[in-house]
One Martini backbone bead per residue (centre of mass of N, CA, C, O) as a GRO file, in nm:
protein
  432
    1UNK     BB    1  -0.889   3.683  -1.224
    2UNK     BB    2  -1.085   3.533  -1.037
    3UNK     BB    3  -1.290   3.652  -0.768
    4UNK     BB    4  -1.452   3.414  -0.689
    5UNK     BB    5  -1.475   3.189  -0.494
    6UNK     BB    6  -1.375   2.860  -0.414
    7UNK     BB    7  -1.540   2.620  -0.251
    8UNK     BB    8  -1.486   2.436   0.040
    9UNK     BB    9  -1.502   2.116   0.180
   10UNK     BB   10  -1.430   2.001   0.513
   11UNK     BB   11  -1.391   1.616   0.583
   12UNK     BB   12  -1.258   1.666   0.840
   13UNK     BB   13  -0.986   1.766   1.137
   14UNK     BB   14  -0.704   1.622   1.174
   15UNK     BB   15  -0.466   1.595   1.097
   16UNK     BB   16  -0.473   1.625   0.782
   17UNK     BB   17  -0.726   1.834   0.808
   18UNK     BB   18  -0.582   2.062   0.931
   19UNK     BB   19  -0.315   2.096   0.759
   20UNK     BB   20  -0.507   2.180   0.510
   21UNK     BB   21  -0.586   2.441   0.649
   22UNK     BB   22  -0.319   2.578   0.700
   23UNK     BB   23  -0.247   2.557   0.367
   24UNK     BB   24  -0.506   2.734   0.275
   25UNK     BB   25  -0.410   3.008   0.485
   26UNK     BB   26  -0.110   3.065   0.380
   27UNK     BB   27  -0.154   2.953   0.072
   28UNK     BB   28  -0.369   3.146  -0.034
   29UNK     BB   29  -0.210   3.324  -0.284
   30UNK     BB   30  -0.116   3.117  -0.451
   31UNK     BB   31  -0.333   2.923  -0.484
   32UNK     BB   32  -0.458   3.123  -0.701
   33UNK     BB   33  -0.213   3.178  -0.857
   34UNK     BB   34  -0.281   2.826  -0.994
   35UNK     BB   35  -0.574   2.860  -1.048
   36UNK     BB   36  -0.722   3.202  -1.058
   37UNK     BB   37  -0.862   3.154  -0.755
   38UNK     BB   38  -0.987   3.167  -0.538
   39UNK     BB   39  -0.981   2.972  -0.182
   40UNK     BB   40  -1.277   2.845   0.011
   41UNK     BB   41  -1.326   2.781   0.346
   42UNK     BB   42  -1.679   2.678   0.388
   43UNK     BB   43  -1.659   2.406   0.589
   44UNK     BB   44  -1.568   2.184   0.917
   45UNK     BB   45  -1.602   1.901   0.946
   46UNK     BB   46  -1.679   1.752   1.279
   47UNK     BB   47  -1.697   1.535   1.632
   48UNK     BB   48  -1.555   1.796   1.836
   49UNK     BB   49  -1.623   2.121   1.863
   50UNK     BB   50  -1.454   2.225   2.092
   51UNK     BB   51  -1.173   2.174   1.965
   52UNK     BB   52  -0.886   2.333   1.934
   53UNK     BB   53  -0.864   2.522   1.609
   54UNK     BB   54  -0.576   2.616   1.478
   55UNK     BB   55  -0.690   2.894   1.217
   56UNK     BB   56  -1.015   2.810   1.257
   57UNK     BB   57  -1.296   2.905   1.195
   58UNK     BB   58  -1.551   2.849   1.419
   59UNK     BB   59  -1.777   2.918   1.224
   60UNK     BB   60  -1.683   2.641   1.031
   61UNK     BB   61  -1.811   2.445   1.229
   62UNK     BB   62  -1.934   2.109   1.174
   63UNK     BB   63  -2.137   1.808   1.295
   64UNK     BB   64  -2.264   1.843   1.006
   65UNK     BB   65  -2.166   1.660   0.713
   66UNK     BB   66  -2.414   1.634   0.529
   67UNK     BB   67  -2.486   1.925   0.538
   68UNK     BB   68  -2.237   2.004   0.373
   69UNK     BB   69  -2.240   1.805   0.122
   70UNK     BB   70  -2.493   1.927   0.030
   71UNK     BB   71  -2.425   2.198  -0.124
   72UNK     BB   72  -2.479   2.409  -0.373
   73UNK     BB   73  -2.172   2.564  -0.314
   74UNK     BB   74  -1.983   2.381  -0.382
   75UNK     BB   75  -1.694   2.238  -0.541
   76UNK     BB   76  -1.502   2.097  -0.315
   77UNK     BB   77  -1.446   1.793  -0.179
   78UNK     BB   78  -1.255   1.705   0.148
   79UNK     BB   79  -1.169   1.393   0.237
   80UNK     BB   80  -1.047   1.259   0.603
   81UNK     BB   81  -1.180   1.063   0.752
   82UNK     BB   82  -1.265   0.756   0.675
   83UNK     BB   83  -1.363   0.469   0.620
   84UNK     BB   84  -1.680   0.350   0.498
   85UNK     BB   85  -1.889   0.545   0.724
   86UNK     BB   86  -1.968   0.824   0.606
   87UNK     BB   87  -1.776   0.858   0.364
   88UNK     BB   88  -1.945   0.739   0.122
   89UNK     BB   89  -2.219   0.926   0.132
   90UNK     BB   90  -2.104   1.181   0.127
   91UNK     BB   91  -1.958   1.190  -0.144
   92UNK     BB   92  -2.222   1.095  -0.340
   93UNK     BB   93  -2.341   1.401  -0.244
   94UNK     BB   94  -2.159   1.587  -0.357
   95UNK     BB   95  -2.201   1.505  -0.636
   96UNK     BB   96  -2.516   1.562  -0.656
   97UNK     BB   97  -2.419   1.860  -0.575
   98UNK     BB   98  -2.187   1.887  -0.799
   99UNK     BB   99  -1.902   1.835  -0.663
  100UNK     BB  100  -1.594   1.749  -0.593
  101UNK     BB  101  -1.334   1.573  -0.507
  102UNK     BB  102  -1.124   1.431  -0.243
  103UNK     BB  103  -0.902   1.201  -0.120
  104UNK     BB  104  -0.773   0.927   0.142
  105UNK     BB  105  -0.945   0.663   0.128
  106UNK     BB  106  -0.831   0.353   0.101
  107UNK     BB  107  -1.061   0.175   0.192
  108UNK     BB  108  -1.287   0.301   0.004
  109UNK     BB  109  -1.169   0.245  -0.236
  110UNK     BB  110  -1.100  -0.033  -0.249
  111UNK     BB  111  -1.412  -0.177  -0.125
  112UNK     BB  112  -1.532   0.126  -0.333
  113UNK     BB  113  -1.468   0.262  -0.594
  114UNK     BB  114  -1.705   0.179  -0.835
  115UNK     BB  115  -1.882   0.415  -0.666
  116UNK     BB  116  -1.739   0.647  -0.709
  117UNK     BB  117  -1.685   0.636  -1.017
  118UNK     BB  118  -1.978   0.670  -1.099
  119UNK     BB  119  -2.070   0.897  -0.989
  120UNK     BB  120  -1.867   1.107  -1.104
  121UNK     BB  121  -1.962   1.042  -1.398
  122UNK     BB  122  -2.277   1.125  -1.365
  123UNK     BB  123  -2.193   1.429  -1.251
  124UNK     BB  124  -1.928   1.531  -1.357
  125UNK     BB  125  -1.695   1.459  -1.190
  126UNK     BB  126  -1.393   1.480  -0.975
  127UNK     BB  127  -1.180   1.191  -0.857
  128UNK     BB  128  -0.943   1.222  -0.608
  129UNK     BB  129  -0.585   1.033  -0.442
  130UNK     BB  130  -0.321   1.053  -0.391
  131UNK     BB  131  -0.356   1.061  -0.065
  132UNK     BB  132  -0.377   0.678  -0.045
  133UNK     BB  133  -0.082   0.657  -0.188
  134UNK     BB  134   0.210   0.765  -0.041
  135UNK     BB  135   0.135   1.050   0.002
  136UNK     BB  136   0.337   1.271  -0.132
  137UNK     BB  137   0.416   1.038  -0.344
  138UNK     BB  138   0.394   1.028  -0.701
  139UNK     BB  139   0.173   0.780  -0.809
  140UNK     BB  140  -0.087   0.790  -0.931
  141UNK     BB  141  -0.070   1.004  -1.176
  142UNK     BB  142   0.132   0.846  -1.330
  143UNK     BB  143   0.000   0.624  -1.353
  144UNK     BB  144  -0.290   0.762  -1.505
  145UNK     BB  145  -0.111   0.957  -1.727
  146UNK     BB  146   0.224   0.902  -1.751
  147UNK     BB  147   0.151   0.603  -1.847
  148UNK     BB  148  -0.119   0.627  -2.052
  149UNK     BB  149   0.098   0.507  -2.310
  150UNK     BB  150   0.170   0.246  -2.176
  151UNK     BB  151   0.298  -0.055  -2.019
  152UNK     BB  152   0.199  -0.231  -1.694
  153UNK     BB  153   0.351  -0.521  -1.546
  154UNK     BB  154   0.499  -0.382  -1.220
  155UNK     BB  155   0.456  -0.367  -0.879
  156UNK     BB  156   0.691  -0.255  -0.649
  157UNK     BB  157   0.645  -0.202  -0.237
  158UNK     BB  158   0.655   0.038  -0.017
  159UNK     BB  159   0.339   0.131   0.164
  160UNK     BB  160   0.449   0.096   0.497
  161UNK     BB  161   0.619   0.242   0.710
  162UNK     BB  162   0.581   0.066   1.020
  163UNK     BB  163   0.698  -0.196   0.866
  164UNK     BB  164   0.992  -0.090   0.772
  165UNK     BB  165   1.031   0.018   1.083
  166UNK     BB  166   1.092  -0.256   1.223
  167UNK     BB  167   1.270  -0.437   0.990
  168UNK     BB  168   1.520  -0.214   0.999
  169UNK     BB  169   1.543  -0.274   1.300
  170UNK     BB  170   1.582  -0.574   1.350
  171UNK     BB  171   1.877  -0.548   1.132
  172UNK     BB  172   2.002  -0.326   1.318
  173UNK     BB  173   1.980  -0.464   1.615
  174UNK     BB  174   1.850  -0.769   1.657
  175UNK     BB  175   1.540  -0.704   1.734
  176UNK     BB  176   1.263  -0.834   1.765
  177UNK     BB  177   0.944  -0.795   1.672
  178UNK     BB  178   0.827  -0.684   1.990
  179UNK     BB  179   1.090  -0.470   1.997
  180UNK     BB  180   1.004  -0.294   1.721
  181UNK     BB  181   0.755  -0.220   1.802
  182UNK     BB  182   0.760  -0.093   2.051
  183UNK     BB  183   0.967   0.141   1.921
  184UNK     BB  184   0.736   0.262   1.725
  185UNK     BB  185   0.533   0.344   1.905
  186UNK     BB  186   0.684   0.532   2.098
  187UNK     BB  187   0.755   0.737   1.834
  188UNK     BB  188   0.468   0.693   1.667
  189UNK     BB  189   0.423   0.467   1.409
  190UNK     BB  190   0.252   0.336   1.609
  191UNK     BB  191  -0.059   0.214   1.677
  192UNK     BB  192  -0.203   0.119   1.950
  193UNK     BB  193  -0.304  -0.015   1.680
  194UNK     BB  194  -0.153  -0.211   1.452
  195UNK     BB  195  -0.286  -0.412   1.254
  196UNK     BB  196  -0.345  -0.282   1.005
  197UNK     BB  197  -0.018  -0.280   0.970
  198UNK     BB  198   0.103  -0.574   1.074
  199UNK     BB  199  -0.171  -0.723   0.883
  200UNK     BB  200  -0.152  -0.570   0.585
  201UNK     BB  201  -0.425  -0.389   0.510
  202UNK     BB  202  -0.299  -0.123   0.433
  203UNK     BB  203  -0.131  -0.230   0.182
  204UNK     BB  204  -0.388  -0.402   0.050
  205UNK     BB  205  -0.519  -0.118  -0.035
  206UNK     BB  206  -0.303  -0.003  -0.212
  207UNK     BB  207  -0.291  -0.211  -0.412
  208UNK     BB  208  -0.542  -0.226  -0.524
  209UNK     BB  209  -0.502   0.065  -0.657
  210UNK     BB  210  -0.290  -0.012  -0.802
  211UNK     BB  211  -0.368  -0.251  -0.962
  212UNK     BB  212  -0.595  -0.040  -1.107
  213UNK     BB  213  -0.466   0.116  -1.277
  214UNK     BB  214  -0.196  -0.032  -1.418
  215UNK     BB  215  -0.447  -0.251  -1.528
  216UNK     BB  216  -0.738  -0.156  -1.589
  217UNK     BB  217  -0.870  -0.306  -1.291
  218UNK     BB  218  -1.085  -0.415  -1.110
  219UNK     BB  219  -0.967  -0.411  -0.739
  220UNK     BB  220  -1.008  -0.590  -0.457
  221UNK     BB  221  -0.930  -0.623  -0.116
  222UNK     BB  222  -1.027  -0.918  -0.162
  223UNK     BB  223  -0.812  -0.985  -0.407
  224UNK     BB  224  -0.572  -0.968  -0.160
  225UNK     BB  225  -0.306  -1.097  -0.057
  226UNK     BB  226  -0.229  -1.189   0.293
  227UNK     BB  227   0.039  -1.077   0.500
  228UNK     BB  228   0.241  -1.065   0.789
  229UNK     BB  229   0.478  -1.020   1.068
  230UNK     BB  230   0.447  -1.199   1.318
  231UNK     BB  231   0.657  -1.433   1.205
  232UNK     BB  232   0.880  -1.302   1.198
  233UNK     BB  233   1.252  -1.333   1.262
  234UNK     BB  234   1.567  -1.311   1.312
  235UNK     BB  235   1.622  -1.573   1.200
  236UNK     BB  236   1.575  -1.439   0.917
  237UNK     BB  237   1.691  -1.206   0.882
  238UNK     BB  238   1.997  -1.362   0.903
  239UNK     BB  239   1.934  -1.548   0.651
  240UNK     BB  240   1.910  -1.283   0.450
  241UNK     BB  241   2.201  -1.198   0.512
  242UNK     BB  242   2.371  -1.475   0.371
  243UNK     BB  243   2.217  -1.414   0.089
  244UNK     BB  244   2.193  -1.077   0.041
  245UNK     BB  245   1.942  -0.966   0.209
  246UNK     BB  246   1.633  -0.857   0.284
  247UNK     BB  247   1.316  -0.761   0.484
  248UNK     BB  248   0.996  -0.692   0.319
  249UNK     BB  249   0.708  -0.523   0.302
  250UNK     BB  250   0.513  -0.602   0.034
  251UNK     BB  251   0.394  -0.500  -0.265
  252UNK     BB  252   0.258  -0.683  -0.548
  253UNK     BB  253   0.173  -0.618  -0.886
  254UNK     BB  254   0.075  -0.829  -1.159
  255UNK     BB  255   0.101  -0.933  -1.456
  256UNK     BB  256   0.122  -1.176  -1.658
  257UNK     BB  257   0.278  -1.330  -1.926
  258UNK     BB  258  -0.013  -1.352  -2.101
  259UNK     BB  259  -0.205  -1.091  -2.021
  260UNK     BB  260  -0.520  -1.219  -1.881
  261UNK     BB  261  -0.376  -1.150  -1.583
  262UNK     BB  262  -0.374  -1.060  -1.245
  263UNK     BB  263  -0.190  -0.956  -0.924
  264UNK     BB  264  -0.249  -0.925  -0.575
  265UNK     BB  265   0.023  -0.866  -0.275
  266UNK     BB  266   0.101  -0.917   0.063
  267UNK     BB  267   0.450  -0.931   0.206
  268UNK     BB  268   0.716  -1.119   0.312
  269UNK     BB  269   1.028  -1.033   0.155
  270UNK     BB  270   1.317  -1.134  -0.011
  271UNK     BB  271   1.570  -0.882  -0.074
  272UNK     BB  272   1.787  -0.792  -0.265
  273UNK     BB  273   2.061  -0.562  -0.217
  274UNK     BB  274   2.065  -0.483  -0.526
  275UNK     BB  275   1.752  -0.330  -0.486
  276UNK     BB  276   1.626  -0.040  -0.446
  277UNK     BB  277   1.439  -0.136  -0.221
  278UNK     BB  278   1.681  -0.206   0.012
  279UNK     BB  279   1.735   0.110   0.086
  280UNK     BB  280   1.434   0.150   0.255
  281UNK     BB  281   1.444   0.331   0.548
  282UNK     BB  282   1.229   0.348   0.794
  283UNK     BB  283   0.953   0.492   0.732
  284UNK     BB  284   0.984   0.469   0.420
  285UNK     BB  285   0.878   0.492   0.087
  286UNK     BB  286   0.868   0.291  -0.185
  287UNK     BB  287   0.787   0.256  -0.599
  288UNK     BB  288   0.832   0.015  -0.839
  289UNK     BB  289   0.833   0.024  -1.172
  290UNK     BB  290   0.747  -0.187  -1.479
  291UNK     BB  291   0.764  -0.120  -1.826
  292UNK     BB  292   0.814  -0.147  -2.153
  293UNK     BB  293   0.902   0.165  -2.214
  294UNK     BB  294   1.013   0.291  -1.955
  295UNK     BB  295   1.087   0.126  -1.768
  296UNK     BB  296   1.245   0.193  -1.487
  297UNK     BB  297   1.062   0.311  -1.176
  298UNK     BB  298   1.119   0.537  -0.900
  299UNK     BB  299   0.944   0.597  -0.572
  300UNK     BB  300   1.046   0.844  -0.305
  301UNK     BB  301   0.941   0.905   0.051
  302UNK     BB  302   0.702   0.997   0.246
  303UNK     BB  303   0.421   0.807   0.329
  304UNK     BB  304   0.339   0.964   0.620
  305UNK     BB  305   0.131   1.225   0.766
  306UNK     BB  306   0.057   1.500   0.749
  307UNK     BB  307   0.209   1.686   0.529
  308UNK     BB  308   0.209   1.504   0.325
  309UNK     BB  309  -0.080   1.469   0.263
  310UNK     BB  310  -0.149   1.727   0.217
  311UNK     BB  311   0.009   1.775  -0.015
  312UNK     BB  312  -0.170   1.568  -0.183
  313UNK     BB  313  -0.426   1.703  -0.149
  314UNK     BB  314  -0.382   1.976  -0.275
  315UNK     BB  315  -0.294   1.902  -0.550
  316UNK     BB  316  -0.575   1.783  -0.600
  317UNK     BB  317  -0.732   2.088  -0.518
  318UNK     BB  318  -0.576   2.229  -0.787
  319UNK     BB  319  -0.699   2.027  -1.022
  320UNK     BB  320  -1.022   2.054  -0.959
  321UNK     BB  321  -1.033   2.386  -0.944
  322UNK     BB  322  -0.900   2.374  -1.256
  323UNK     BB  323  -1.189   2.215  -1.383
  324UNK     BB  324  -1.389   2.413  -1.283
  325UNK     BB  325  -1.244   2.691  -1.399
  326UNK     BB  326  -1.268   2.519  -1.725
  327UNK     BB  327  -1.433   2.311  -1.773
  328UNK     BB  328  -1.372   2.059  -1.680
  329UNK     BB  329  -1.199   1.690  -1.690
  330UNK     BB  330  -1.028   1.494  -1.549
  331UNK     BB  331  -0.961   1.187  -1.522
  332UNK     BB  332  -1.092   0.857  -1.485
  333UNK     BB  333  -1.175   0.569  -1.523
  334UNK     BB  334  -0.975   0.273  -1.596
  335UNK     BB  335  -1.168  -0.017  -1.676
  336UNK     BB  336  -1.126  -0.175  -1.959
  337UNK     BB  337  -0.990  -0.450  -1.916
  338UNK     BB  338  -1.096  -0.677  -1.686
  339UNK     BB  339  -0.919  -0.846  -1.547
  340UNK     BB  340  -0.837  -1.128  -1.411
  341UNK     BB  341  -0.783  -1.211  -1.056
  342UNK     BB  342  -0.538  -1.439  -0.928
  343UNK     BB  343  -0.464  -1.649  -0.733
  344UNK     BB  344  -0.206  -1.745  -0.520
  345UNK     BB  345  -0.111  -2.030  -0.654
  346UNK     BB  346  -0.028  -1.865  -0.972
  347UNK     BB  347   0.199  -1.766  -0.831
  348UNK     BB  348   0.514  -1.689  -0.932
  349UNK     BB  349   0.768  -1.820  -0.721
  350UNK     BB  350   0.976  -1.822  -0.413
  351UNK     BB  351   1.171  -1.999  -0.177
  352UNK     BB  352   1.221  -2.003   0.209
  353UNK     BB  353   1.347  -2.307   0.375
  354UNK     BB  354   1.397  -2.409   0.752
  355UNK     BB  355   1.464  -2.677   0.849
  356UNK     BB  356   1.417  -2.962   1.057
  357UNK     BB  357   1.653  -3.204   1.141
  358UNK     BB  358   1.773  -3.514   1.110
  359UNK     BB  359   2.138  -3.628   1.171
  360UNK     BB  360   2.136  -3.793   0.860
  361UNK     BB  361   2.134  -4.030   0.640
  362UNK     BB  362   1.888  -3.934   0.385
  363UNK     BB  363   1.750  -3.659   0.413
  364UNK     BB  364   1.761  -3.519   0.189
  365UNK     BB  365   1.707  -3.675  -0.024
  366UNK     BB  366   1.406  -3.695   0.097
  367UNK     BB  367   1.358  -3.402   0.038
  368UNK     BB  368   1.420  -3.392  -0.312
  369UNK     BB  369   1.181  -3.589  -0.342
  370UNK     BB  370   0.980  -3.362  -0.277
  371UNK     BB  371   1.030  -3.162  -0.512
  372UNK     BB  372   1.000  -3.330  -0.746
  373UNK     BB  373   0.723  -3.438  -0.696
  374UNK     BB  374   0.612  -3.133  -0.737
  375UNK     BB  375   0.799  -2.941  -0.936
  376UNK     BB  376   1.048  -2.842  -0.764
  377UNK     BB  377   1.328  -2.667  -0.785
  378UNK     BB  378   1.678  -2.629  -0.661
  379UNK     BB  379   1.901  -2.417  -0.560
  380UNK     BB  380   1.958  -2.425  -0.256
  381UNK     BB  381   2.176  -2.542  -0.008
  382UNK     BB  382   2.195  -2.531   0.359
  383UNK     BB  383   2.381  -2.699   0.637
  384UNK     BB  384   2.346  -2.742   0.979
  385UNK     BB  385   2.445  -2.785   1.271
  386UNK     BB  386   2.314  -2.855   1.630
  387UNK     BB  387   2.352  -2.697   1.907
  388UNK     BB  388   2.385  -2.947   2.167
  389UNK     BB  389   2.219  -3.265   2.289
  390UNK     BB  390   2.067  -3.276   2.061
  391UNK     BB  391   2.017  -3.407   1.767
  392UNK     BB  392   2.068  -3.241   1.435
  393UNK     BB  393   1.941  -2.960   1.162
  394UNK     BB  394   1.982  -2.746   0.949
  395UNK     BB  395   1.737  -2.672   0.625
  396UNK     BB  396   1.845  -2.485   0.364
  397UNK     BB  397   1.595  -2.395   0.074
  398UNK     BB  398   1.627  -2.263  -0.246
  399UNK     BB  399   1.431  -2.186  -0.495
  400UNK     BB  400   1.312  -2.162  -0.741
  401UNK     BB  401   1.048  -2.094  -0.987
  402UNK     BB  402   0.667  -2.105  -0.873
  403UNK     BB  403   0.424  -2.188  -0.797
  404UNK     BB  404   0.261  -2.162  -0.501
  405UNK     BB  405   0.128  -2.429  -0.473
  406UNK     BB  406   0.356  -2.617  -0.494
  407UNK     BB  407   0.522  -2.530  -0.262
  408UNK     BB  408   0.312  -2.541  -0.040
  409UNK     BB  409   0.267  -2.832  -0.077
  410UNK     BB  410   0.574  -2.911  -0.046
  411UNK     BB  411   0.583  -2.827   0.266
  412UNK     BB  412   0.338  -3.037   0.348
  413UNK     BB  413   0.526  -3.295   0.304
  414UNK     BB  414   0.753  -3.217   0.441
  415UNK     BB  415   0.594  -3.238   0.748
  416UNK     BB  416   0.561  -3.594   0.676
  417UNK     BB  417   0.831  -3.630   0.775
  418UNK     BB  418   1.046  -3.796   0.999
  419UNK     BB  419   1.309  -3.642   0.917
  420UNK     BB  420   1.090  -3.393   1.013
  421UNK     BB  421   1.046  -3.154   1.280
  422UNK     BB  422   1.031  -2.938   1.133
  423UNK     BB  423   0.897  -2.576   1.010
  424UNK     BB  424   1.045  -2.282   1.088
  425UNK     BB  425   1.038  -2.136   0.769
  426UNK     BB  426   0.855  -1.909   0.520
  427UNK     BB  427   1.023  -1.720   0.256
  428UNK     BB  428   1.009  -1.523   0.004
  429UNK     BB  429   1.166  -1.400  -0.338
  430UNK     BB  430   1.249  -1.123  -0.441
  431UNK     BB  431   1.411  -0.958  -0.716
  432UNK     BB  432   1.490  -1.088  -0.990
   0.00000   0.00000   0.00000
């Protein structure tokens, strides 16, 4: 074993980087004996250096990020800050300056990831995130390593904890969007700003870099349609019941089936409770890969926290310091394919439609008037009159599947009939 130790520089110092610091510090003989040589904790940006930091030594602390990130003696930095500035300038510099990456910033992968892979190809480092994409869960490696001889055309998954365990206090409790929130809120798993969680923007940052990964293609932030939770109500979750689904917020990411486009999207969708990822409760996160020489593959465990995000930081931090001592270089971008991804209105999908209807004869008729005027065949119909002194019904419509684009003009159809009272809601159906 060498013995000069590989030096780390630790950029950001909150819940994920404090626990990174006590796992280099308590197995750090481990750590050593997978790597070959120690490796030592050479300096730790934070912006409040008052606070106290039990296991770190105070001499390692510094409020200049640039200026550690710049040391011509670090092997590998490891970011932890999030956001995308001054992360993405750290990054640049660390590469600039001999070092590889680690990173877990999700939104700068996203936003700008392929400036961080130009960086690291032009200087020969190494950049790592497995911990950017559902915490503990190996999923980045697979995608990018284990499954590179392999085409995968599909993945389909649940990638934020906090809105997975709203969904199933809804299910399970009957309790509203606002009354699952603030218990959410209460416990832990949401943030007193919960927006970037319950308004997709955490999950629509992970699609896009599986939809990178997965099919060899540039895919930015900006390329995932996004829509988030706060319509879901009660009434879906009991209709998604009666259908035999569950309501899930999902990121899915797939292939065209002529293979010259992706689409990546994040939404609500009902999912059949025969689909593996039905039965995924509380925070936990899991992602369905469906490729086809391995044909369907699920990763299951903790999506975010400190100890799991840390565990997959440390994991790429073992295998960076092992190209570092081997002169070697992990994978870098694979982003050969460059296919174009595709608006959202050219995903083939289905809908569940609830519509307010006057309960008189020929209503339906002219309902299923327009869903063939649009090219949308209707796989079920199910009508209940509405209890009260006012006259209606509720009609429920389950579409075959269908561009998007035909669908939702299809609904904004229906809202032009005298005889649609109103569209109560509308909920796409995923997973058969």
């Amino acid at each position: 074993m060498r013995t000069r130790p590989l030096k780390v520089a630790l950029l950001g110092c909150g819940v994920v980087g404090s626990e990174v610091a006590r796992i280099m510090t308590t197995h750090a003989e481990d750590l050593a004996q997978r790597i070959g040589a120690p490796v030592e904790l050479a300096g730790v940006a934070v912006r409040r250096p008052d606070r106290v930091r039990a296991g770190i030594d105070p001499a390692l602390i510094t409020t200049d990020a640039a200026a550690l990130a710049a040391r011509d003696d670090i092997d590998v930095a490891v970011e932890v800050i999030g956001g995308i500035e001054p992360a993405r300038s750290l990054i640049t510099s660390a590469f600039e300056h001999g070092a590889s990456v680690v990173t877990a910033n999700k939104a700068l992968l996203a936003e700008d990831g392929a400036t961080l892979h130009e960086a690291a190809e032009k200087h020969g480092a190494d950049l790592y995130y497995e911990a950017a994409v559902a915490a503990a869960i190996p999923l980045v490696r697979p995608l990018r390593e284990s499954l590179a001889g392999d085409k995968v055309n599909r993945v389909l998954g649940i990638v934020n904890g906090t809105t997975n365990f709203i969904l199933d206090r809804m299910e399970s409790t009957g309790a509203g969007y606002s009354e699952a929130l603030d218990e959410a809120t209460a416990l832990g798993y949401a943030e007193a700003d919960p927006t970037a969680d319950v308004e997709g923007f955490d999950a629509a940052a992970k699609a896009a870099i599986l939809a990178g990964i997965a099919f060899h293609t540039r895919v930015r932030l900006d390329d995932v349609h996004r829509e988030g939770l706060a319509d879901v109500t009660a009434a879906d979750i009991a209709s998604a019941k009666r259908m035999g689904c569950t309501v899930k917020l999902l990121a899915i990411c797939e292939r065209a089936a002529d293979g010259r486009s992706v689409t990546a999207r994040v939404h609500p969708a009902m999912l059949p409770l025969s689909h593996p990822l039905a039965s995924v409760r509380e925070a936990y996160n899991a992602v369905f890969v469906e490729s086809e020489a391995a044909g369907q593959l699920m990763f299951y465990g903790p999506g975010a926290g400190g100890s799991p995000t840390a565990s997959a930081v440390l994991g790429d931090l073992v295998a960076a310091c092992r190209n570092k001592l081997n002169g070697g270089r992990g994978p870098g971008e694979s982003a050969y394919a460059q296919l174009p991804v595709s608006p959202m209105g050219e995903v083939v999908t289905r809908y569940h439609i609830s519509l307010d209807v006057a309960d008189k004869p020929g209503v339906l008729a002219q309902v299923a008037t327009v869903f063939a005027e649009h090219g949308v065949s209707i796989d079920t119909v199910r009508q209940k009159g509405k209890e009260g002194p006012h006259d209606g019904a509720w009609l429920v419509v389950v579409t075959h599947r269908a561009p998007d684009a035909a669908l939702s003009a299809t609904v904004e159809a229906l809202r032009g009939l005298d005889t649609v009272r109103g569209v109560a809601s509308i909920m796409r159906v995923e997973g058969e």
